[in-house]
Every structure is written in structure tokens, then in C-alpha cells.
LUMVEX-346095 format. One line per 3 residues: number of its first residue (from 1); their letters; for each residue x, y, z of C-alpha. Coordinates in pm, 1 decimal. Example, Ala and Ser with C-alpha at 12.3 -4.5 7.8 and 13.67 -1.06 7.14 Angstrom:
2
1) AS) 1230.0/-450.0/780.0 | 1367.0/-106.0/714.0;
% end
This chain:
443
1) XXX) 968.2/-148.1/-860.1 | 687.4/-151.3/-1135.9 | 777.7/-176.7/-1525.6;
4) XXX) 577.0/-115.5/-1779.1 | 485.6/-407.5/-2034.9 | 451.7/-406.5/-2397.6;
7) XXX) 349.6/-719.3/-2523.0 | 239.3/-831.2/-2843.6 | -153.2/-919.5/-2962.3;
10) XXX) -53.3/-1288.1/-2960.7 | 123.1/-1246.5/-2622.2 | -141.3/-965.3/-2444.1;
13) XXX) -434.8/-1243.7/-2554.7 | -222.8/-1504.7/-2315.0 | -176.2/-1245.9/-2037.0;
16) XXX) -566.7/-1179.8/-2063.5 | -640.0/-1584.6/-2058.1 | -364.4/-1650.1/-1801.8;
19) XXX) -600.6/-1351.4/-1608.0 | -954.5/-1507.9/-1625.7 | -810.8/-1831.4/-1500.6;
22) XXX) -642.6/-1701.1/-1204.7 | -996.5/-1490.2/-1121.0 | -1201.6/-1846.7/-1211.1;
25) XXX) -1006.6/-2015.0/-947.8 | -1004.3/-1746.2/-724.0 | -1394.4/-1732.9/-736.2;
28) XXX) -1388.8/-2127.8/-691.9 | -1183.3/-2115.2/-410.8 | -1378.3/-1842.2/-256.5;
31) XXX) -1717.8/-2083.4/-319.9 | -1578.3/-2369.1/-181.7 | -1498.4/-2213.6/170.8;
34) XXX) -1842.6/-2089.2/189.7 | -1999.0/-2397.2/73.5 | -1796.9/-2632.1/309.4;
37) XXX) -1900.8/-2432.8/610.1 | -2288.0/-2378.2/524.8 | -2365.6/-2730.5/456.2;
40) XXX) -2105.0/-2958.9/605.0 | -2027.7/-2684.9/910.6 | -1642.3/-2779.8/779.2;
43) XXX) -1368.0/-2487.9/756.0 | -1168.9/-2494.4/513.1 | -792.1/-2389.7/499.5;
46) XXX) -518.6/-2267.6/271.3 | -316.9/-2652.9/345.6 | -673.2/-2786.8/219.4;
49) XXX) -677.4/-2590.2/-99.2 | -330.3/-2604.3/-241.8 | -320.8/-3025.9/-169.2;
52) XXX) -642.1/-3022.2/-355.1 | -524.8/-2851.6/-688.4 | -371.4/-3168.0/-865.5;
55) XXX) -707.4/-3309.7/-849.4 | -876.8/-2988.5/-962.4 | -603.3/-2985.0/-1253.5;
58) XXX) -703.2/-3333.9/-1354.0 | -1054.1/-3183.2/-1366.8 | -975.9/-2835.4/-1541.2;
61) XXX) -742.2/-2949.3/-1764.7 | -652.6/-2605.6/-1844.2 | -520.9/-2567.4/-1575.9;
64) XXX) -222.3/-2739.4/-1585.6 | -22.8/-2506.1/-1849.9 | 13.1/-2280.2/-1527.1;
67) XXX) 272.6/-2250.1/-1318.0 | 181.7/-2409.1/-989.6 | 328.8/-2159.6/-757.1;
70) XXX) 141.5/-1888.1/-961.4 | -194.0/-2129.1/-877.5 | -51.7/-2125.4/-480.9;
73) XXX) -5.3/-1789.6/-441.1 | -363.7/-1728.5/-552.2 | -505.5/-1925.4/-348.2;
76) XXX) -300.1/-1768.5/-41.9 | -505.1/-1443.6/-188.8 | -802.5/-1580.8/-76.2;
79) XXX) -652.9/-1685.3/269.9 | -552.7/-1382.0/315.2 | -906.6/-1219.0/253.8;
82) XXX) -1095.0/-1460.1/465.7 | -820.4/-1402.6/722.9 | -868.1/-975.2/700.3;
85) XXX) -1278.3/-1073.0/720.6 | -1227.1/-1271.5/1052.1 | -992.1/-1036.0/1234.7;
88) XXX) -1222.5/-745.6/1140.5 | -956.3/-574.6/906.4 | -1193.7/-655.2/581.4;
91) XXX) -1538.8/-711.0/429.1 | -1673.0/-1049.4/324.2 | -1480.6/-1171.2/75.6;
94) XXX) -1706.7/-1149.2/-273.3 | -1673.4/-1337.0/-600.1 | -1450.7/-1121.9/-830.7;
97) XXX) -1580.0/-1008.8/-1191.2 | -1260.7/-985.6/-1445.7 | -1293.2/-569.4/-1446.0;
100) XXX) -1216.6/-589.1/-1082.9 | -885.0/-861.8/-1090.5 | -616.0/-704.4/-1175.8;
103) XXX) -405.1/-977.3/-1206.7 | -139.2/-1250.3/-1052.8 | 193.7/-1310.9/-865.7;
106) XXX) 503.4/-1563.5/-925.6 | 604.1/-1601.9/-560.7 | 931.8/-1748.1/-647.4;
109) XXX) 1168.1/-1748.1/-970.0 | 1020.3/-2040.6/-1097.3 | 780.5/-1904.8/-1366.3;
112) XXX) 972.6/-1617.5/-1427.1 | 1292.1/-1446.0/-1568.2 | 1418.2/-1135.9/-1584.6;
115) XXX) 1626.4/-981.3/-1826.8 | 1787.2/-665.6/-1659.5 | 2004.1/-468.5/-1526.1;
118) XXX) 1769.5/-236.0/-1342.2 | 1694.4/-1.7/-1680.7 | 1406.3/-149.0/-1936.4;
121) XXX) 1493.9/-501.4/-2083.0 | 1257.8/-816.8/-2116.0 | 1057.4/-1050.5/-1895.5;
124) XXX) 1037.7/-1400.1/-1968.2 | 706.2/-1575.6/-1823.6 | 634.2/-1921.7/-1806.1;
127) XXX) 420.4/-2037.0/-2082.8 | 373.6/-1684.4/-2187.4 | 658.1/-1592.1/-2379.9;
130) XXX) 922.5/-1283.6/-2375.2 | 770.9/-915.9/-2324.2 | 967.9/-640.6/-2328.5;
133) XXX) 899.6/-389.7/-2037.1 | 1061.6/-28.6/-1951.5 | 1095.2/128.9/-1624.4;
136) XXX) 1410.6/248.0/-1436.2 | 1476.7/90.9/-1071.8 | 1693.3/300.2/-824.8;
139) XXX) 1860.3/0.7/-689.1 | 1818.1/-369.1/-847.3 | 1926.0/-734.6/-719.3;
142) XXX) 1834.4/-1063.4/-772.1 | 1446.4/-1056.6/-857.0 | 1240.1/-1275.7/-619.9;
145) XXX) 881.5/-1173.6/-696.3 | 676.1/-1057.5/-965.8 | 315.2/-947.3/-1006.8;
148) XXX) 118.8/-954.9/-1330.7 | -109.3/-638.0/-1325.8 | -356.8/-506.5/-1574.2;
151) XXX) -504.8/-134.0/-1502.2 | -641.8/106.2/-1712.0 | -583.3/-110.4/-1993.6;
154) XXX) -182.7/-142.8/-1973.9 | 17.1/-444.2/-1819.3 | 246.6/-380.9/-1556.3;
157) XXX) 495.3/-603.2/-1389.0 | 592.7/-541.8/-1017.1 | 929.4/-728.5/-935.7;
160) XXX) 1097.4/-686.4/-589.2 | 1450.4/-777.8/-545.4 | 1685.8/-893.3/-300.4;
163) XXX) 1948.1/-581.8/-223.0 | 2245.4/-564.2/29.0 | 2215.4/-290.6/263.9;
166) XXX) 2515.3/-183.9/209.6 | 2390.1/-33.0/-143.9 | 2115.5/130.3/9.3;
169) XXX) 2277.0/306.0/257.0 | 2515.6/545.5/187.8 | 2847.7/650.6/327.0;
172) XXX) 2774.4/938.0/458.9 | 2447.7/995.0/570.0 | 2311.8/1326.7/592.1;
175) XXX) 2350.1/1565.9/901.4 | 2019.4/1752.1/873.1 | 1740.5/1733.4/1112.3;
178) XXX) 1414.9/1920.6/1034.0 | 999.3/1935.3/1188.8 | 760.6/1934.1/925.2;
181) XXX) 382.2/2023.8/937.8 | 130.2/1934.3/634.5 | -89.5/2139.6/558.2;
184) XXX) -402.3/2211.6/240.7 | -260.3/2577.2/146.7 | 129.7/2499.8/207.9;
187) XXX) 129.9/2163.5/174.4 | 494.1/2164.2/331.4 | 599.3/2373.6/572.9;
190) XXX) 991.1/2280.5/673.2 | 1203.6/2417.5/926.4 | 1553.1/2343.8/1126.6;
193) XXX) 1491.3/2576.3/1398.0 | 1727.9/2881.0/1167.6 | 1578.5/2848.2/852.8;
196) XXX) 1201.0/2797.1/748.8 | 1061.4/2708.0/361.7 | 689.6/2639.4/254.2;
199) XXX) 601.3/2411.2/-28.6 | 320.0/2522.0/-206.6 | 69.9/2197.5/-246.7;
202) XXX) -0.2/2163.1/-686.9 | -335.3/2118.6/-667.1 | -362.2/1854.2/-905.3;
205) XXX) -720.3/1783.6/-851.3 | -814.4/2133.8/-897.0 | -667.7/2222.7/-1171.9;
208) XXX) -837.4/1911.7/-1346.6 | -1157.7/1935.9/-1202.2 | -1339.1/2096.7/-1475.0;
211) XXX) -1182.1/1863.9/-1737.5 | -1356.2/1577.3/-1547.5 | -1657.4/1734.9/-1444.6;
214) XXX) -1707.4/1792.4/-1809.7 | -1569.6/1444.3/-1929.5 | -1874.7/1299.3/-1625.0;
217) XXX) -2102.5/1470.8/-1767.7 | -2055.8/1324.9/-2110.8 | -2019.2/981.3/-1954.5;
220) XXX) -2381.0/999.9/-1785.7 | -2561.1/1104.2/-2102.8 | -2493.0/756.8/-2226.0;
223) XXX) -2632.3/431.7/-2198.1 | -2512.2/257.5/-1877.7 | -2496.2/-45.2/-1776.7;
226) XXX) -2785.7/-206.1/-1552.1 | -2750.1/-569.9/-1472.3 | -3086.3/-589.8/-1307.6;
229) XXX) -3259.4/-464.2/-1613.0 | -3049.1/-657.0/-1828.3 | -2914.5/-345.0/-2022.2;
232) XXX) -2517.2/-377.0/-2123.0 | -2289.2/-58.5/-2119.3 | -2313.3/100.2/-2479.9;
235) XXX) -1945.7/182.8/-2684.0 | -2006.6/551.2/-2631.7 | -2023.4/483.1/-2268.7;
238) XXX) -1717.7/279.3/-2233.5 | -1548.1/555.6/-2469.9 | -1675.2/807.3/-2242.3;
241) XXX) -1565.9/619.3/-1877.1 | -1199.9/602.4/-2046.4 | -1155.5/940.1/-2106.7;
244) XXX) -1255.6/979.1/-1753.1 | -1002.5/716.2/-1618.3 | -750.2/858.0/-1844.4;
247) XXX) -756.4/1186.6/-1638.1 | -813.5/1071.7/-1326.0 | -528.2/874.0/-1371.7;
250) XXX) -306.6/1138.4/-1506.3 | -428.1/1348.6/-1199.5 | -269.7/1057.1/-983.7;
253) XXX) 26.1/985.3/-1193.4 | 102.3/1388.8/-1136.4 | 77.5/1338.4/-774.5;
256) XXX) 285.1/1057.5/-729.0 | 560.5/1177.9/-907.4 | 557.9/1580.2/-677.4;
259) XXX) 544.3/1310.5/-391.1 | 866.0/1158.6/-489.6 | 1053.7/1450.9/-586.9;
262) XXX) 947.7/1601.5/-299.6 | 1087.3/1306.7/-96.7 | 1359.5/1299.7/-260.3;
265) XXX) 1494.2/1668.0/-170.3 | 1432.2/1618.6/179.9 | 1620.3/1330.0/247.7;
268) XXX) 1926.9/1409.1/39.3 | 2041.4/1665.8/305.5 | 1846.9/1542.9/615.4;
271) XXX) 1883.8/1230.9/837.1 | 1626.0/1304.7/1076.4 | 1253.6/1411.0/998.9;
274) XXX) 1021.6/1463.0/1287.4 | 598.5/1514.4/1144.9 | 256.4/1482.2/1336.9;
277) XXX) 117.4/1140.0/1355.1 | -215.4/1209.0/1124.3 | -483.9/952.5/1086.4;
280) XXX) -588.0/1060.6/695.0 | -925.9/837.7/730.8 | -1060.2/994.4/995.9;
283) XXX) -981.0/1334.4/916.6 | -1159.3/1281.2/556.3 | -1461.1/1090.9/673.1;
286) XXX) -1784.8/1200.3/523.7 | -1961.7/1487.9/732.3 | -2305.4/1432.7/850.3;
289) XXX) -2607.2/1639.6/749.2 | -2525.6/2010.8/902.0 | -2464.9/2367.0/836.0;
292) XXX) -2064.1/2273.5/792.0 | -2103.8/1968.9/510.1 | -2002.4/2191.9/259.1;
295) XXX) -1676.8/2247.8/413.5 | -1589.0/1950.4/559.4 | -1651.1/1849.7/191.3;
298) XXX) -1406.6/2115.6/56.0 | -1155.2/2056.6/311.2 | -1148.1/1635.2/270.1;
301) XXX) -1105.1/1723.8/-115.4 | -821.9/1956.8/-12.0 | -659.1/1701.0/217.7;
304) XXX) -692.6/1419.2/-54.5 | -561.6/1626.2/-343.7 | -228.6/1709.4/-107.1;
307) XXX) -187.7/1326.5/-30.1 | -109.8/1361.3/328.2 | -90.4/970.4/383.3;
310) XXX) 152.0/926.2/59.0 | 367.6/1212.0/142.0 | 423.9/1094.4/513.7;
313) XXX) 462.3/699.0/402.6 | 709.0/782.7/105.3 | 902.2/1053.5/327.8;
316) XXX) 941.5/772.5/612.3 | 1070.8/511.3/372.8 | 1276.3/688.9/211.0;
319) XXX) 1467.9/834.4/551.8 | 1477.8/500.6/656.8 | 1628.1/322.6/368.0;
322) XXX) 1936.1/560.8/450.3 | 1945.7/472.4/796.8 | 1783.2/785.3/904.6;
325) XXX) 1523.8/842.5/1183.3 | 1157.6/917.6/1123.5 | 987.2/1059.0/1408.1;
328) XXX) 625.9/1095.0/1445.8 | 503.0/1293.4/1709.7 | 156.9/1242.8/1913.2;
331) XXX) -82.8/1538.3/1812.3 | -311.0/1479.1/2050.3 | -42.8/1467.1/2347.7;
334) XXX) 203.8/1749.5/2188.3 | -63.4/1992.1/2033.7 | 179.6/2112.1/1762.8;
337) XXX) -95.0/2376.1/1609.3 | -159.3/2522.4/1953.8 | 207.4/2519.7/2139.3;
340) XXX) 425.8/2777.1/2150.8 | 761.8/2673.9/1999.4 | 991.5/2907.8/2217.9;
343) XXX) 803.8/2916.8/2538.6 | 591.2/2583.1/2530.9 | 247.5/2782.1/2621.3;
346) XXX) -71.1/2634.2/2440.2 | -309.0/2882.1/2353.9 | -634.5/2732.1/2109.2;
349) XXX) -629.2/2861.3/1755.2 | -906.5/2852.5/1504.6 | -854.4/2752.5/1155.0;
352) XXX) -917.4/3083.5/1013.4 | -568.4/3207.6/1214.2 | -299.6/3157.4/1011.2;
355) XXX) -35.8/3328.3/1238.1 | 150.3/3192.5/1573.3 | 141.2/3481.8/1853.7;
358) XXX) 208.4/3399.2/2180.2 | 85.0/3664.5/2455.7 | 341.6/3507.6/2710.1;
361) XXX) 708.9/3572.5/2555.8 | 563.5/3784.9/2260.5 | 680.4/3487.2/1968.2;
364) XXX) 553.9/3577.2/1592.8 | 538.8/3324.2/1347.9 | 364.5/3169.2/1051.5;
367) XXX) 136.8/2927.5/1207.2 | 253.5/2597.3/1010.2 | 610.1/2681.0/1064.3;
370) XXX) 580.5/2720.7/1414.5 | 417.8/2390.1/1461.5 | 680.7/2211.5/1242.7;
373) XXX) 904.9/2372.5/1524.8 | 712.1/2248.4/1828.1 | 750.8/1903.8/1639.5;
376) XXX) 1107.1/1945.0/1596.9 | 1201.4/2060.5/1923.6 | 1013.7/1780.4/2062.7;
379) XXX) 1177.9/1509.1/1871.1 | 1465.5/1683.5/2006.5 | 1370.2/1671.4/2367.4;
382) XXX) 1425.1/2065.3/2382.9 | 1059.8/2170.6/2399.0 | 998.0/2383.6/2651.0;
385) XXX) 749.9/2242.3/2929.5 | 716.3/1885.0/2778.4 | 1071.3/1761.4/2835.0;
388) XXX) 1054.7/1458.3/2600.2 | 1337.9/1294.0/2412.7 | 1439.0/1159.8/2113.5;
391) XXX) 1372.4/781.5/2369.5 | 1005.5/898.4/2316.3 | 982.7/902.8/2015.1;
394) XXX) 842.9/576.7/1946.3 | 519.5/642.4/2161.1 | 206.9/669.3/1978.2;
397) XXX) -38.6/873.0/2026.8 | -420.4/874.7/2096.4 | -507.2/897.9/1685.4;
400) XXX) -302.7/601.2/1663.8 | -518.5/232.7/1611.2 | -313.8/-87.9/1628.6;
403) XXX) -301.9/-284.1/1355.7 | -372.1/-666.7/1298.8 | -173.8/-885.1/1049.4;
406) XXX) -349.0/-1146.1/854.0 | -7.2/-1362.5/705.1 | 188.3/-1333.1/415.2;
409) XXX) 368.0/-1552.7/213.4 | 662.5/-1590.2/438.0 | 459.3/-1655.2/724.6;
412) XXX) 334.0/-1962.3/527.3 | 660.8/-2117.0/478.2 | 710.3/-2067.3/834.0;
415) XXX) 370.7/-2244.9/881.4 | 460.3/-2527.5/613.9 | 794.6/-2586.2/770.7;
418) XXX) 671.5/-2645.2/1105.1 | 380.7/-2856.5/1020.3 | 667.2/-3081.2/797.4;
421) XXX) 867.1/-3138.8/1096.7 | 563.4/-3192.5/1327.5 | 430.8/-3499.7/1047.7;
424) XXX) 846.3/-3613.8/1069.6 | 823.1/-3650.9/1442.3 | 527.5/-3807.5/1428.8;
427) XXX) 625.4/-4019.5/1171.6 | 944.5/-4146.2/1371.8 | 766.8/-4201.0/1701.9;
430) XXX) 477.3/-4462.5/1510.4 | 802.1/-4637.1/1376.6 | 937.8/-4673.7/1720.1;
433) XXX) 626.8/-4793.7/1889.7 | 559.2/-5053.6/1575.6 | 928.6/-5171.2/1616.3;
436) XXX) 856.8/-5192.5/2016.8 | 556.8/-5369.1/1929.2 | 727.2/-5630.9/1655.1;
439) XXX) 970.4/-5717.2/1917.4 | 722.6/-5785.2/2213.6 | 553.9/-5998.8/1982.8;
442) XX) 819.1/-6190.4/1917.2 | 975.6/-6265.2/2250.5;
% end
């Protein structure tokens, strides 16, 4: 959960100092990785790093008023993006200006405290001082992490917490089982096979779009910023690129928050949620030079503005916090769109048809709701000529791409643990050979 932070002028200069230090060794760390390898053909790892930062501390002096942990888990940030660059997940890890690091995590309790019960209260951080923060979390426990982040000029705190399952799950968990389908003009259409109801999507983005298209304008009549030519951003410019971020961000802010309501109502009265497994990049990518690159434009902005990735991720979390079961069908195996609901016959359907009817048992219905039935049905196993089962559901489909993982932080105590036991056993077994030794000498 993510509080907001109000700190003081003496206090929000330390947050901004404790910042540019955590970016200055990032950058370091990052330049010593690529300088080991170029000229001494050495890799370096994350063991190398951390062992090495008493030294560095004896050399940046400044450095030691930081937490150490806080120094650790920054350098496991640049572990983690060289590991991302080598399996492919990520781009070349690049030295990071302070505009584009946000900020730093405690990885343990150790340089931080909270003072909470869940609802607003104070955060104690080491060296820092006391800042009070307000936010409301929807279930709280004993705080384990917290990350330091600055954006769009406000300090946030993100704190996760250790919480029994038994509060998150509750007693009785809901009976309902429903099929959605996401769509740009009904951004939710839900059904349970008896009744159906359509969500209208807000439009957000639309509805702003003139406000920022204005507020751009503005922005590129000023003097920008051109490192090349040497030229720094004027203050009307950075006046004019916050009013832009301030409405981009309420545009977000609006989104998230129809997101979670909307989440919200579904699982209070439904345990089982079957959807179409969507691949949100791919369907948005850029459209190449053609007579259809205006729509494909128009219909990526459409798609973006509904959140189809954040309304399917906070929809599955959500059912599966209460022990419900979040089923995601194949698309390109089930057809939803294209498959009859009540007779299982697929018949191809342009975009421009917005109604289900099926020339084989004579089914009409709304197009959207009669693919969040196919998808129900399915999850079901009662679709007629596919006999799957609710066994199936797990099987991904062909829009599906496996995903590598590049280590976290629990991963590396794993890692550390194992290596301290190896250095143990290797410690006991030179022991036992120099005591063999000693007493072959001897005799």
C-alpha cells in the first residue's frame, strides 16, 4: 500500500540528498560493471559490490550516514537490470539522471518505523527524521518493506506488510461465477449465463484530451531544453510541462480509482471470473505506414484509455486474495468473438458487427455479451463442441509468451545462505586435512 508523505523543508531537503546519493551510487555501480569487463574482461557481481561498500564508504564519506541495507538493496537494483539485459527481458542498463530516479527501498525494518494502524500516522526513517504520511490500507500487518518515491513532485512511501490469510479471506466466499469480455465502447460486458450488464468505459483520456492538447501546445512555444546545444529548459517551460503532468496524471489517477471500484463490485458477489487471455502490447503496437494507421491509431488510444491490462491484473488479484478462481481463457484456441454460445458454431465477424446471430440454432445476442458467455461456459466445461473443463483452465494460449525471472531480494538470501554454508563446509574440511596433516607430522 502507498501513503502519501508530507514532510517538512528541513526534512524534504534530506529526502532529496538521501535521493542523489542513492542515484550517484547507482550510476557508480552501473560504471564499474562496464568498466571491469571492457578493460580487465572481469564480470562483476552483486557479492562483489555489496563486500566492496565499506571501502567505498571510507572513500565517500558521505556515505556512511546511510543505512546500509538501503545502500544493498540499491545495488541489487542494478543486479537486477544487468540481469533483465542478459536474459533479453531489458535494454542496456544506462546511467540514471536525478529526473529519472525516483527513489529508494529499506529492504528490512532496520532503517525504518512505522507508526500505524493501517489509517494515516507517521514514518520514522533512519537519519531522516519523522514524516507524517496519509493513506488508508485495506488490510495492515507488520511492515517489512518500504520504498522512498518521489513523482510529480510529491513523496510517497510504499510499505508492504506481512498479513495472515486468514484476514484476507473471508468466511464466506462468494457463490457467483460470471464470463467477462473487454471491450473500447462497453468496456465491461458481464454475464452469468441469466443475467447480462455492460459497463460503459469513462473515457478518461477523451474527455481530457483537449485540456492537454491545449496545455502541449503552450509547453512547445517555450524554450526547451537542448543538451547538445547547450540550451537549459526556461521557467515558463518547466511551468508549462507541469501543468501537463498535472493532467496527465489526474487522467491516470481517474482511471485507477474506476479500476478499483470496478474490481471491487465484481468480486464482492462472485468467486469465479472467467476473461480472454489478451496480450495489451501487441494489440497496441504502432501500425505501419498504410491506409488503416489512422485507426489502428484510434483504436490503441481506445484500448489504452480503457486499461485492459489494469482491469484484468487488479480483477485477478483481487478474486484471488479471497480464494476465488480466475480463469483466463485461450482466444486464439476458444474464439470467444466468433463462437456461438448456445450451439458452439464459429462463424467470422467483422468489427463493424456488433450483434451475435447464429444461422445454425437462430441465437440473438449483443456481440460482447455473447462472447463473455462462450468464455463462461468454457470455464465451465459446458461449451458446446469444445468440451473443456474447469482442469483446463490453466492452459495458455497461443498469445501467451513465457516469462523469465531475473531475482529478487528473497532469491538473494537464498543465494547468500547457500554460499555461507558452502564457505562453512569448506572451512571444516581444510581444518580436518591440517589436523590430519599435524598428526602425520608428528608420528
Amino acid at each position: 500500500m502507498t501513503f502519501r508523505l508530507y514532510p517538512n523543508e528541513k526534512t524534504q531537503s534530506l529526502l532529496r540528498y538521501h535521493r542523489k546519493l542513492h542515484k550517484d551510487l547507482y550510476n557508480a555501480a552501473v560504471n564499474n560493471r562496464f568498466t571491469q569487463y571492457q578493460k580487465f574482461n572481469h564480470r562483476v557481481d552483486y557479492f562483489e559490490q555489496q563486500n566492496c561498500l565499506p571501502a567505498f564508504k571510507e572513500v565517500w564519506i558521505e556515505y556512511k550516514d546511510l543505512p546500509s541495507h538501503a545502500l544493498q538493496a540499491t545495488l541489487k537494483r542494478v543486479d537486477f537490470a544487468f540481469e533483465r539485459w542478459f536474459k533479453g527481458l531489458g535494454k542496456r542498463p544506462r546511467f540514471k539522471s536525478i529526473r529519472h530516479y525516483s527513489g529508494w527501498t529499506y529492504p528490512d525494518c532496520a532503517g525504518f518505523k512505522v507508526e500505524s494502524d493501517g489509517e494515516n500516522g507517521y514514518l520514522n526513517l533512519s537519519k531522516i527524521g519523522r514524516i507524517q504520511m496519509r493513506g488508508q490500507a485495506k488490510y495492515w500487518g507488520k511492515p517489512t518493506t518500504c520504498t522512498i518515491v518521489f513523482r510529480n513532485g510529491k513523496w510517497y512511501a510504499s510499505i508492504t506488510v506481512n498479513v495472515l490469510d486468514q484476514v484476507l479471506k473471508p468466511e464466506i466466499l462468494p457463490c457467483g461465477a460470471i464470463g467477462i469480455d473487454l471491450g473500447c465502447n462497453s468496456a465491461l460486458s458481464i454475464t452469468d449465463g441469466e443475467n447480462h450488464q455492460q459497463i460503459d468505459a469513462p473515457k478518461f483520456l477523451r474527455n481530457a484530451e483537449h485540456l492537454i492538447k491545449k496545455a502541449s501546445k503552450e509547453k512547445r512555444r517555450k524554450v526547451a531544453p537542448n543538451r547538445k546545444k547547450k540550451i537549459k529548459a526556461s521557467r515558463r517551460f518547466k511551468k508549462a510541462q507541469a501543468s501537463v503532468s498535472k493532467l496527465n496524471r489526474k487522467v491516470a489517477n481517474q482511471r485507477q480509482n474506476w479500476v478499483h471500484q470496478v474490481a471491487a463490485q465484481i468480486t464482492s458477489s462472485n468467486s469465479m471470473v472467467a476473461t480472454e487471455k489478451l496480450e495489451v502490447k501487441n494489440m497496441t503496437r504502432k501500425a505501419k505506414k498504410g491506409k488503416r494507421k489512422k485507426q489502428s491509431c484510434g483504436l490503441n488510444k481506445s484500448i489504452l484509455d480503457v486499461g485492459f491490462g489494469m482491469l484484468r491484473s487488479t480483477i485477478k488479484y483481487k478474486v484471488e486474495q479471497i480464494g476465488g478462481v480466475f480463469v483466463e481463457v485461450p482466444t486464439r484456441r476458444v474464439k470467444p468473438s466468433q463462437t456461438c454460445p448456445k450451439c458452439g458454431n464459429q462463424h467470422k465477424k467483422t468489427l463493424d458487427i456488433r450483434v451475435h446471430e447464429c444461422s445454425v440454432c437462430n441465437y440473438v445476442q449483443d456481440r460482447d455479451i455473447a462472447a463473455a458467455e462462450v468464455m463462461l461456459y468454457w470455464a465451465k466445461g459446458i461449451l458446446p463442441g469444445l468440451g473443456t473443463s474447469l482442469v483446463d483452465a490453466d492452459v495458455t494460449g497461443s498469445t501467451s509468451r513465457t516469462r523469465k525471472k531475473a531475482g529478487s531480494m528473497k532469491q538473494l538470501g537464498q543465494a547468500k545462505r547457500q554460499k555461507s554454508i558452502e564457505n562453512f563446509a569448506l572451512n571444516e574440511l581444510r581444518d580436518v586435512e591440517t589436523h590430519s596433516s599435524g598428526e602425520a607430522n608428528c608420528g
